[in-house]
N, C-alpha and C positions, 0 to 999 in steps of 0.2 A: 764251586765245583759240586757235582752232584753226584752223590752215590746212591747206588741202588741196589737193592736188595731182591733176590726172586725166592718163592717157596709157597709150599703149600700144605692148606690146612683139609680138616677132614669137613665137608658140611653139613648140610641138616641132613641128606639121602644115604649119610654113610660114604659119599665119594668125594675124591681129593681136589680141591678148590684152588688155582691157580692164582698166585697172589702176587703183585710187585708195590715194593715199597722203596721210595725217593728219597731222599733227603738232604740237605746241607753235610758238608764236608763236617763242619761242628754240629754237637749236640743239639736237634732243634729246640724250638720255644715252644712246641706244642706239635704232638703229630693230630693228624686228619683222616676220615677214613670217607671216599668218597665213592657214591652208590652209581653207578651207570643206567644210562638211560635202557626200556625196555627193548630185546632182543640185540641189542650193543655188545660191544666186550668194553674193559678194561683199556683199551689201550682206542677207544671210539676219540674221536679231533677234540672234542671239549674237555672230557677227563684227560687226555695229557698236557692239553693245553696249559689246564687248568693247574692242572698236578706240579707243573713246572713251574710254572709265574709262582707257587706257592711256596716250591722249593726255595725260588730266588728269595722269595722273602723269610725265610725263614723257618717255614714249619716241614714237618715230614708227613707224609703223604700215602695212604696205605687204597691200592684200589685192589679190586681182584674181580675174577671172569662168575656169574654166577652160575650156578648148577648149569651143567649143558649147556654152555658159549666159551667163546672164546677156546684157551688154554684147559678149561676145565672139565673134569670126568660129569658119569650123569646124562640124563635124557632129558632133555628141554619140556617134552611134552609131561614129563611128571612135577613140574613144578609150578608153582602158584604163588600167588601175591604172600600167602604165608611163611612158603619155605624161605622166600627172599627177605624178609625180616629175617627169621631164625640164623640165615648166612651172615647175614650182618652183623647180627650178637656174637656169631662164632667169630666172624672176622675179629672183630673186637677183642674180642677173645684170645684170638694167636697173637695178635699185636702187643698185646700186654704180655703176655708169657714172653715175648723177645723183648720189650725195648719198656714201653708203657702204655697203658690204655690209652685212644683218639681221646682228645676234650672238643673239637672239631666235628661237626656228623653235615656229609652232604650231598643232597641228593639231587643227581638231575630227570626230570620226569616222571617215569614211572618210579625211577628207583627216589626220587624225594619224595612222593606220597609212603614207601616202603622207609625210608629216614624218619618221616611224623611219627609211622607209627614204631617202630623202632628203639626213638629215642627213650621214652618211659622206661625200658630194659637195662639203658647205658647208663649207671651211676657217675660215669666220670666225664660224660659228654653236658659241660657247660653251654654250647652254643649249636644250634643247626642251622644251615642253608637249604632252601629248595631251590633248585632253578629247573622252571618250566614246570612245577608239579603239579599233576592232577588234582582235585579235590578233593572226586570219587573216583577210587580205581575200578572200578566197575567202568570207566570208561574206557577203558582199553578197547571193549567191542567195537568201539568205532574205526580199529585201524584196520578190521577185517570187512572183507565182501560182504555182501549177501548169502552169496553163495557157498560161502568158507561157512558163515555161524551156521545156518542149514546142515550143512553136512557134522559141525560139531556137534549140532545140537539132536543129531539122528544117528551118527555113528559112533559119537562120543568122542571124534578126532577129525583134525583134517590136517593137511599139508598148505601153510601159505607162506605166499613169498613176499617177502617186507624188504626194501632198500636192496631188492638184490637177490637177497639170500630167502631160502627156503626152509621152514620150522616146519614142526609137528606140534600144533598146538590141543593139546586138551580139554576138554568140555570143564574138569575142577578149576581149570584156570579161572576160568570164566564166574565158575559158581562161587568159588572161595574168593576171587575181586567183587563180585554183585555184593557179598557180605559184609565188605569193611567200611567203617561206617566212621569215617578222620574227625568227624562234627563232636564225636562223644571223648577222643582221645587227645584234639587240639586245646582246649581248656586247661585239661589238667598237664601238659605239656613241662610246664613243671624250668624248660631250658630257655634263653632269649635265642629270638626268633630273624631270619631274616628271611624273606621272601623275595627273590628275584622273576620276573618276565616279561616279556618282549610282548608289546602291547601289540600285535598283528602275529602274534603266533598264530598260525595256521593247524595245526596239529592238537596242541592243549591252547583255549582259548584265553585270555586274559581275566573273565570272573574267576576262572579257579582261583586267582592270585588272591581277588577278592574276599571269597570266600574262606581263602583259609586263614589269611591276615584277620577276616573278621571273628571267626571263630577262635583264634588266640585271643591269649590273653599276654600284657605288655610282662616285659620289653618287646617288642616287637615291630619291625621296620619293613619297609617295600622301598624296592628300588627296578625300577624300570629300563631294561635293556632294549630301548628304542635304534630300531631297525635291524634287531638281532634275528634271525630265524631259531625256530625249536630247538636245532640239532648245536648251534653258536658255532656255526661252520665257517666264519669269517675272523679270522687270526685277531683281528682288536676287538672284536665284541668278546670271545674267550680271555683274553690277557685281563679287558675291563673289567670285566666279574670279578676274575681272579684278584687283580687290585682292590675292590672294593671290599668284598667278604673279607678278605685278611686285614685290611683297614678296619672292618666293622668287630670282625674275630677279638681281633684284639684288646677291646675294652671290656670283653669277657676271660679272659684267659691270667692267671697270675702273671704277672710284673719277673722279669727274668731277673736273677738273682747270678753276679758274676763270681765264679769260685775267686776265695781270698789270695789263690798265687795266679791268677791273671792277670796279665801285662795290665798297665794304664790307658784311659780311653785312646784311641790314636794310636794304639801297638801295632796293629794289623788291621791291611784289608784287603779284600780281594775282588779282582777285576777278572770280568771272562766274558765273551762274548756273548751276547743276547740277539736269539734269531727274530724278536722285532724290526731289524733293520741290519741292513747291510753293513755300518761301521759301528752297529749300537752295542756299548757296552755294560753288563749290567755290573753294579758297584756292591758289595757291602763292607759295612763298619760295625764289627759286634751285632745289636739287631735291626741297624739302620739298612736301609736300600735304596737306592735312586740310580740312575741311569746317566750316560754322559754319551755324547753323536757329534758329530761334523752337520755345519749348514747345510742346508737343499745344495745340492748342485754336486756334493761331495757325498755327504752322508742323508740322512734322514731327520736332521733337526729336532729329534724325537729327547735330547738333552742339552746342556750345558757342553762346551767343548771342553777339553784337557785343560788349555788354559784358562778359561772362564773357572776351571776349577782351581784351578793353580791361583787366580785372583783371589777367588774368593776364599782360598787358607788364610792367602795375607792377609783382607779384610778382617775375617772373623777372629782372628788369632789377634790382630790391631785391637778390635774394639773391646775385647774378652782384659785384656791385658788393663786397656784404661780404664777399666770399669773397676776393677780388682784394685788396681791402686788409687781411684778416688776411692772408692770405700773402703779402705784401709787409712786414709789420711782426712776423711771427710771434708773432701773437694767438694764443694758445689758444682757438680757436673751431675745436667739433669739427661741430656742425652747426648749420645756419641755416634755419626755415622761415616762411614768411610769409602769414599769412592773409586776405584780402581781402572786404570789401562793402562794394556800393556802394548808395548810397541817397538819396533827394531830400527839400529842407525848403525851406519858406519864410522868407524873412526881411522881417520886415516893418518893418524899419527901411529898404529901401532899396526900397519901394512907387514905383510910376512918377505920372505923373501925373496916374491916372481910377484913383488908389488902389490897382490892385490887387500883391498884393506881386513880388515874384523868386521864381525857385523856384532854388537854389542844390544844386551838384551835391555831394556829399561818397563820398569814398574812404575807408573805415575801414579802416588797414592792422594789425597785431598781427604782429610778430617778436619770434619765440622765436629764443634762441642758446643752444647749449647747449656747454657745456665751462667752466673755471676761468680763466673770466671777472673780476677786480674790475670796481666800480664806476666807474673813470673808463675803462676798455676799453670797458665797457656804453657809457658816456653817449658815448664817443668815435664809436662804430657806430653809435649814434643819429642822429648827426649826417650822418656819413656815406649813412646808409640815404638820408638827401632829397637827397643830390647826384647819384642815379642817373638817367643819362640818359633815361632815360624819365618816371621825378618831375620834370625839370625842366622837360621837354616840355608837360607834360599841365600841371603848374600856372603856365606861363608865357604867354607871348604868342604863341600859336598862331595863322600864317595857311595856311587851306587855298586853294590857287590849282584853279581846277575848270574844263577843258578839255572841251568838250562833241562830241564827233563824231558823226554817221548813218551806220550803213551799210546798205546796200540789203536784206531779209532773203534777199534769193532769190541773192542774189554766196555762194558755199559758203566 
């Protein structure tokens, strides 16, 4: 489940900065603060996309509107590739004053060339993402007319209309992006790096990717979101990212440490619908995550079904078990694998009362062991294989207790 947080900070102009921040029901493993693409808000298809799939796995997630967008106070036209760094430090800033500093920093487009330069500011930001980032911001001029830099460049403003919507852009914008110069600030960069973009990006073109990977210095990785557009306006090129950075995130981020009165692994988890797919459910266990669907025809095969999960308790709970007790008794068991299905029959010896029969569930398990095994080691792990806590569970006397709550749909 995902809570969410709304508030705001003061920014670099002196006016109040609209911020929302995501997170896991539990404390997350690390929050994020993610940068929007230029003239975007906060709440643009990629940052929630992204913001969510990040939730599900575990981290908390802080985006906000910059100066003049979105939610936020302020004039668009008085801002520049500088104040939108300085946002971002404050962001950072309020984050920590409530919960804890991002170790996370991520930018998409304009706002990732504004995360390069940014991060040297963030003491506690271990890792950054670009996705789609310029190289030089000074490219921005490209997404205006002719006719738009003209009139900026003689009136000192113009009115343009980008995706729709209509800004008042500024001539500093312009001056203060021609000035920043990523080539001198990615070396000493100082955080590991991951560089994501879409090799036919149309908008920022694929050398940027190039060049900023080149100009870092390692750790640093590229990963290619092929057939994504700019904006990752297509629901699995967003979720993919999102899956990847937080995969990559992670081998920068401390190792989650479980307070000492928390339940044992397997205490708790939780299941909630994921809008992936129509039956798709997303799962976690403490800082695990994976997904569980019905076949095509039914669901979206985007997982493992309920019972394929339900097998595979048995399984891994089997093979955990025998493992434990050859090396406890230094069995020669070099490996152990256990095969599972499940499947339904009637028995009609135990018919109800208007005849018709039971339908009686069955687990067909098969464990192979392999190593110089005798006969009574064999028959000994046989026996053992049914004492594993999950075999006893499942063929015992199971009572599920089932707590029903409402919540409002429109409470975030």
């Amino acid at each position: 489940m995902t809570r969410t947080e709304r508030f705001t900070f003061t920014g670099s102009t002196g006016t109040q900065l609209a911020a929302r921040l995501d997170r896991p029901e539990d404390d997350p493993r690390a929050y994020a603060l993610f940068a929007h693409c230029f003239t975007c808000s906060k709440d643009v298809m990629a940052a929630s996309r992204i913001s969510r799939r990040l939730v599900e796995r575990g981290f908390g997630v802080l985006r906000f509107d910059f100066t003049g967008l979105g939610a936020s106070d302020g004039e668009f036209a008085n801002t520049t590739f500088t104040s939108n760094v300085e946002d971002l430090v404050l962001a950072s800033e309020a984050l920590g004053a409530r919960h804890a500093a991002p170790r996370l920093l991520i930018g998409h487009s304009f706002g990732g060339a504004a995360a390069l330069a940014a991060a040297p500011r963030l003491p506690d930001i271990t890792a950054v993402v670009t996705i789609a980032a310029p190289f030089d911001p000074g490219q921005i001029r490209h997404v205006f007319s002719d006719d738009a830099l003209r009139q900026i460049r003689e009136q000192g403003k113009a009115e343009v209309t980008l995706a729709g919507r209509t800004f008042t852009v500024g001539a500093e914008l312009l001056a203060d992006a021609d000035e920043q110069h990523l080539e001198a600030t990615l070396p000493d960069l100082g955080r590991a790096l991951l560089v994501m973009h879409a090799p036919l990006d149309k908008v920022v073109d694929i050398d940027n990717a190039r060049r900023i990977y080149t100009a870092a210095r390692h750790p640093k990785s590229f990963v290619a979101l092929d057939g994504a557009d700019h904006l990752l306006s297509k629901h699995a090129d967003a979720e993919y990212a999102a899956d990847v950075l937080a995969a990559w995130a992670s081998r920068y981020l401390p190792e989650v440490q479980a307070p000492e009165s928390e339940s044992p692994p397997g205490g708790s988890v939780l299941v909630e619908e994921s809008d992936r797919g129509h039956l798709t459910q997303s799962i976690q266990a403490g800082r695990h995550f994976w997904v569980a669907d019905e076949p095509l025809g039914v669901g979206d095969d985007l997982g493992p079904t309920p019972y394929d999960l339900l097998l595979a308790a048995v399984g891994t709970c089997t093979s955990m078990t025998l493992r434990m007790y050859a090396d406890r008794k230094n069995l020669p068991l070099d490996h152990v694998s256990v095969q599972l299905r499940h499947r339904r029959s009637h028995a009609e010896d135990c018919a109800d009362a208007q005849g018709r029969p039971c339908r009686i569930e069955h687990i067909d398990r098969e464990i192979r062991l392999t190593g110089p095994l005798d006969d009574d080691q064999t028959r000994r792990l046989g026996e053992i294989a049914d004492r594993c806590p999950v075999h006893r569970t499942v063929t015992g006397q199971l009572e599920v207790k089932t707590n029903v709550t409402r919540k409002d749909s429109t409470t975030p």
